[in-house]
C-alpha positions in Angstrom: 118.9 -65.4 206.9 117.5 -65.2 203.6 114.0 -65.6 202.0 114.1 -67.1 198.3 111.1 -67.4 196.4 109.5 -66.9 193.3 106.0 -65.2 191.8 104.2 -64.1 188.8 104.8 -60.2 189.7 108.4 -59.8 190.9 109.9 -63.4 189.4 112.7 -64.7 191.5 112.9 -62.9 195.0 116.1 -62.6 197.1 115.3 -60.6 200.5 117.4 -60.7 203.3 116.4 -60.8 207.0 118.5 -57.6 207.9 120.6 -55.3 206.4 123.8 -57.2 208.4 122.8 -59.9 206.3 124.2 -58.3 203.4 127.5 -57.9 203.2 130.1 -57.1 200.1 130.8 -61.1 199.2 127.5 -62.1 199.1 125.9 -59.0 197.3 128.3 -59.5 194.7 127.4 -63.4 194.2 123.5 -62.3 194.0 124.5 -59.3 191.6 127.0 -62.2 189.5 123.9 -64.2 189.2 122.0 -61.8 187.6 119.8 -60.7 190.6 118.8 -56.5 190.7 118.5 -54.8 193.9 114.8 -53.2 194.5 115.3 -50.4 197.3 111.5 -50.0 198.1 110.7 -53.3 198.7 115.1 -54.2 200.1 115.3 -57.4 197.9 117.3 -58.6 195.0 115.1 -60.0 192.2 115.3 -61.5 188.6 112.4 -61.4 186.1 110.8 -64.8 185.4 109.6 -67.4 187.7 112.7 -70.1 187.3 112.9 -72.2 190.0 116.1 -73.5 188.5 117.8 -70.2 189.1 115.7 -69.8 192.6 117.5 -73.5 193.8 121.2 -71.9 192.2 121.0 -69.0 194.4 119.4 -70.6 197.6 122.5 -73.2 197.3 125.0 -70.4 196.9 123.7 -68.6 199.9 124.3 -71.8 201.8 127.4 -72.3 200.9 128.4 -68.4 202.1 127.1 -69.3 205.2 124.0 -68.2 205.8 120.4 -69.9 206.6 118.0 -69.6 203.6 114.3 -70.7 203.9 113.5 -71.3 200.1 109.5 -71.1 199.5 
């Protein structure tokens, strides 16, 4: 499962539930969309708060498979 959201601090937030959650394939379609990895907090992120881009990735995450609760 994922959690995608967005805010004024971190912009667009991709965090996965677990670390099994991220394998190669769907690392590389968050990386492809422009999303950087943040170790201390173990979420992907984009600056800015699109909610365009938030809906892209949510929907891409879907489509891999995986449950996404989009907030």
């Amino acid at each position: 499962m994922y959690l995608v959201t967005t805010g004024t601090r971190l912009g667009v937030v991709v965090a996965p539930e677990c670390a099994d959650d991220l394998d190669d394939e769907t690392r590389a379609v968050i990386e492809d969309a422009a999303f950087i990895w943040l170790p201390d907090i173990e979420a992907f992120i984009q600056p800015g708060q699109d909610r365009q881009a938030a809906a892209r990735i949510a929907l891409r995450l879907v489509r891999l498979g995986h449950d996404v609760l989009a907030v």
